[in-house]
N, C-alpha and C positions, 0 to 999 in steps of 0.2 A: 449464534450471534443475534440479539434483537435490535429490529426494526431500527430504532432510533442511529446504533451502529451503521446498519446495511446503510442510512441514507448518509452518515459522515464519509462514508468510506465512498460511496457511488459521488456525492458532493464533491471530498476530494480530486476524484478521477475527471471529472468535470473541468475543473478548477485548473488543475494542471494537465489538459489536453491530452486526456488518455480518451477522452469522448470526446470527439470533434462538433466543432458547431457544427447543428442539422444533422447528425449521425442520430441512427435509429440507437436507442436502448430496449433490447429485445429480455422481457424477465427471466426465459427460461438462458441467454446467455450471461447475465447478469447473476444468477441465481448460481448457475454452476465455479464462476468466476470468486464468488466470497463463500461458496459451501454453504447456501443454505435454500429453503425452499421458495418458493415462487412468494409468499404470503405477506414476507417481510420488505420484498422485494417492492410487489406490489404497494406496498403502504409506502414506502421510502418512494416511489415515484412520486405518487400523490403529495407528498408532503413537499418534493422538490417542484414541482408544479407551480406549489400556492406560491413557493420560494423567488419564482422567476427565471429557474436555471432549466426546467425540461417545459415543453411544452407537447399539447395530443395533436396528430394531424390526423386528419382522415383519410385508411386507406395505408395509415403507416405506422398508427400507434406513437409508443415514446418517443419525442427525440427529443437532445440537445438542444436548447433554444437558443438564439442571435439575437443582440436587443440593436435597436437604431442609433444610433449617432446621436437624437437626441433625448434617448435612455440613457446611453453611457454617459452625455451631461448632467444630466439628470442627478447619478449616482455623486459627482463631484459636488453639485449642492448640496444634494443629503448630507454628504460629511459635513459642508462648510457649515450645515446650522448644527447637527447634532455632535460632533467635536466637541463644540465650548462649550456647548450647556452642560454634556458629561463630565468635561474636567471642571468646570461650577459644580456642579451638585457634590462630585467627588469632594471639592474643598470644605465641602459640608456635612458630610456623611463619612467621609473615610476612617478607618483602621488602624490601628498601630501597624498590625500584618499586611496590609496595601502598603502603607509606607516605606517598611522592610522590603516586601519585594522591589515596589519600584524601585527603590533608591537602588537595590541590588543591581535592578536590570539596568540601569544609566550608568552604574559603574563600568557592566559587563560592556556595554555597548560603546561605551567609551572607548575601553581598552581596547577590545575588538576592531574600532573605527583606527586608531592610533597606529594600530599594526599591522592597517592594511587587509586583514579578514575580514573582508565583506561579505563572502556567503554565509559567515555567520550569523549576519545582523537579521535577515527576513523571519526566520524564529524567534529573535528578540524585540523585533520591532514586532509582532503578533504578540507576545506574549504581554510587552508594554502596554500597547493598548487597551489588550482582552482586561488587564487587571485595572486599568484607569476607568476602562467602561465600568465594572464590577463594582468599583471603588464611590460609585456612582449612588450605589444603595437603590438603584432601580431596576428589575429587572426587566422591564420590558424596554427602559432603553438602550439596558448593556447588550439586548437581544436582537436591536435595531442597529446598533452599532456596528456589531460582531457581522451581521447578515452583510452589512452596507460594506466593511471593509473586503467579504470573500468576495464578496461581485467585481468590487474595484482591483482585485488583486486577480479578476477572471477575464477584466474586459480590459484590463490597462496593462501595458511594460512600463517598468518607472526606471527612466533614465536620465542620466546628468546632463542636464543643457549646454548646448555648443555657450561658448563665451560662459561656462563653470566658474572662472576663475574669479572674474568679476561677480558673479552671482554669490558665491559664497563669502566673498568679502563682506557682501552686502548684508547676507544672510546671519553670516557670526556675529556685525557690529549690534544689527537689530531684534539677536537676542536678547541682549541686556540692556537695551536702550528703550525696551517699549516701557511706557512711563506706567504707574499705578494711575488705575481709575479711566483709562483711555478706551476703555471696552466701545464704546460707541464711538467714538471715532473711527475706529477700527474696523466696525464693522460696516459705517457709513462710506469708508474708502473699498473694501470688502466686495459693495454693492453689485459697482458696475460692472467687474470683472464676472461677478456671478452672472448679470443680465446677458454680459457679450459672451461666455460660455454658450447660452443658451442658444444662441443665434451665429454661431460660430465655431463649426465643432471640432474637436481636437487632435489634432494632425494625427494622422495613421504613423503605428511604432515603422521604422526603417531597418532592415537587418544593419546590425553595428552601429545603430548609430550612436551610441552610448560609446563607445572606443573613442570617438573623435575629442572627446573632453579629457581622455588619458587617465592613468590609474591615480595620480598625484590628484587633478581637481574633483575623482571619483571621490578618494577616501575625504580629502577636505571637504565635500557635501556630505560624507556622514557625521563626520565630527560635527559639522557645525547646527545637522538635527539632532545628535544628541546633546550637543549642549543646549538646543530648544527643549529637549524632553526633560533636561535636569533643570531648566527654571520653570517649565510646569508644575516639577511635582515641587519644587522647593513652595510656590504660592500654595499649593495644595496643602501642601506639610502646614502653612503658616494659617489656612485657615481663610485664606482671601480670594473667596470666588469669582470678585469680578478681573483680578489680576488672571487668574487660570485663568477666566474665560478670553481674557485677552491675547494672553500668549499663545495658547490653543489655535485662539482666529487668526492671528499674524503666522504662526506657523503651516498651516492647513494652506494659507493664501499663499504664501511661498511655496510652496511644495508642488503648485500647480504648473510650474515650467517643468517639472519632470516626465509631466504624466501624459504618454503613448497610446492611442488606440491600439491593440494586437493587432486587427482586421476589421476593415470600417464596415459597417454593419449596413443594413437598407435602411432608407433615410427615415421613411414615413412608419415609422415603429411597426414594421411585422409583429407577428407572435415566434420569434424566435429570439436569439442571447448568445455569448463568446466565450475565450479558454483560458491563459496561464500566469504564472508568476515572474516577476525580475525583483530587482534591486527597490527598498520601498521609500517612499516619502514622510 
């Protein structure tokens, strides 16, 4: 297995809390764990290191890192500026074969939403984006992208907000209602929520509390971000960046009542980072 493997696969296990925050990663257990030697091992920490997900202590070597409360905000701006600019640029660069896929994967994810299969959407919703970032024609920001959404899908539960029902009403009207050309606007209302993020950080996930919004106002928030994701790519199809970039920005900003801290982290940014996946935004 090389290197670049061992660190998807230790990344993975990260990801999904098979290595707990602040658990030691010891290489020779890591090493017998994917069958291979110390070498590859070693390198995949290092690279998960620069990554933000392991970090060195002294006296204890690798571990799991825990970022702060206001790291994990942190990560939620990240999206909110590189989001739009990737589905811009996509509308500028993209493929006939992006096209086909996306549009494939808004079919799939429709249906899916429709009938109630929601564990199948978190593969489709990764795949959605990995190929919009792609579609991007950059790679170092389909690479910024990519990185930003595992951390966010490390450090966050995304769950349906209590009073779902109203929110998706509101959610499905103002997919089709953001005007052409509103990019700034959008983003100038965008702002403040980003600032009060920052100084404000985002409630700790609660066991169950996604059950309280019920399966009915669950599946109606998926439908109604894949209908977000089908008038992305529809402006993308048409070639008008500042339209992507707008629906991108309004859906990103809605998505922000779903999103959970796992486990609240120390306030004042330690050297340490968090664990697993839910339902996504």
């Amino acid at each position: 297995m090389p290197a670049h493997a061992v660190c998807d696969a230790i990344r993975d296990d990260i990801v999904s809390g098979v290595h707990p925050p602040g658990g030691r990663l010891t290489e020779e257990l890591l090493a017998r764990r994917h069958g291979v030697s110390r070498v590859p091992v070693r390198e995949a920490l290092r690279t998960l290191e620069s990554e933000g997900f392991v970090t060195t202590r002294r006296h204890a070597g690798a571990c799991v890192a825990q970022p702060s409360e206001r790291e994990a905000a942190d990560l939620l701006d990240i999206r909110a500026l590189l989001e739009p600019l990737g589905a811009a640029r996509a509308a500028q660069r993209r493929t006939e074969a992006h096209l086909k896929v996306l549009r494939g994967l808004v079919r799939l994810g429709r249906e899916r939403a429709r009938h109630g299969r929601l564990g199948d959407l978190g593969a489709l919703e990764g795949w959605f984006h990995e190929t919009l970032a792609q579609a991007s024609g950059s790679p170092g920001l389909a690479a910024l992208l990519t990185q930003t959404r595992r951390k966010l899908a490390w450090v966050y539960a995304v769950e349906v907000p209590a009073g779902a029902a109203v929110a998706v009403r509101e959610r499905a009207a103002a997919a089709v209602r953001v005007p052409a050309g509103a990019g700034a606007a959008v983003r100038a209302q965008a702002a403040p929520a980003v600032r009060a993020r920052a100084g404000h950080p985002v409630r700790p996930a609660r066991a169950g509390a996604g059950a309280e919004a019920g399966p009915a106002a669950a599946t109606a928030w998926a439908m109604a971000s894949w209908a977000e994701r089908g008038a992305i790519v529809d402006a993308v199809a048409r070639g008008d960046a500042e339209r992507a970039r707008t629906l991108t920005a309004a859906h990103v900003e809605r998505s922000l009542a779903a999103y959970r801290l796992r486990r609240p982290g120390p306030v004042n940014g330690a050297k340490q980072t968090v664990d697993a996946v839910g339902i996504r935004a």
